[in-house]
C-alpha positions in Angstrom: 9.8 1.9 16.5 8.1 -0.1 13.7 8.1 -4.1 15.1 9.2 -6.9 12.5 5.6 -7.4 11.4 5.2 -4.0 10.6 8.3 -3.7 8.7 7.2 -7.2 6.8 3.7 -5.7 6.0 5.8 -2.0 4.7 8.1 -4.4 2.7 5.2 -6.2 0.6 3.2 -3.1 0.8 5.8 -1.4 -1.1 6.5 -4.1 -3.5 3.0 -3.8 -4.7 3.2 0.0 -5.6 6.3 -1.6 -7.5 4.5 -4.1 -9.3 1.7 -2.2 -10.1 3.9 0.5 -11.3 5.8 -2.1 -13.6 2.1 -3.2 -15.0 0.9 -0.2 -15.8 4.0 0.5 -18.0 4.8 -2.5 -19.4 1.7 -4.4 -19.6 0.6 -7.6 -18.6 3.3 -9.8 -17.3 4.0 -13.3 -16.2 5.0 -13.9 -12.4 8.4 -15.1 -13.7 8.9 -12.5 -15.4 7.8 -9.7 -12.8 10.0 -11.6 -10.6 13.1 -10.8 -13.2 12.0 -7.0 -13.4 11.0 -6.0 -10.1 13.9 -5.2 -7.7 12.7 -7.0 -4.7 13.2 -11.2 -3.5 10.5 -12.9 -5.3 8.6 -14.6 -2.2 7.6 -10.7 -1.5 6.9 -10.2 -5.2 4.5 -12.9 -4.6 2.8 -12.0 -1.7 2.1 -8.4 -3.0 0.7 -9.9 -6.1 -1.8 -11.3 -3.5 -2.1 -8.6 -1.8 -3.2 -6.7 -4.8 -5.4 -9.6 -6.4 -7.2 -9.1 -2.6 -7.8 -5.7 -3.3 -9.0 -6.1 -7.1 -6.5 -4.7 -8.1 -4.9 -7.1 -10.6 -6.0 -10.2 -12.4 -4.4 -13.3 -12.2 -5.1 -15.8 -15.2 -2.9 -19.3 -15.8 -2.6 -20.3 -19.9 -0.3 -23.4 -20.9 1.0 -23.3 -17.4 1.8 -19.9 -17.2 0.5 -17.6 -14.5 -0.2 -13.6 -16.1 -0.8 -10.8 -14.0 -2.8 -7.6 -15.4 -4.0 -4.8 -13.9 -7.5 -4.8 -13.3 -9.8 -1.9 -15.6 
């Protein structure tokens, strides 16, 4: 029986695989935007950006007050 924590971790774990997927077909995207395009509440959306940023696995760069996430070459 997975534990709160567990299922939190799964959760943002598998929001990552969706971001990631939605990079590598769309492009680079800004957070606002992969927060209207991924299917998930956008505090999670958030912390799997992090989570991949942590594993070099996107960049994250800010223009004109904008942040833009790209995957990483």
């Amino acid at each position: 029986m997975a534990t709160a924590h567990q299922s939190c971790l799964e959760q943002i774990g598998d929001t990552a695989g969706l971001v990631w997927h939605h990079l590598n077909e769309n492009g680079p995207s800004t957070l606002s935007q992969l927060a209207k395009d991924v299917d998930a509440p956008r505090d999670v959306i958030m912390q799997a950006v992090g989570w991949l940023a942590r594993e070099d696995k996107v960049s994250v760069d800010e223009a004109r007050g904008k942040k833009t996430v790209s995957l990483r070459d």
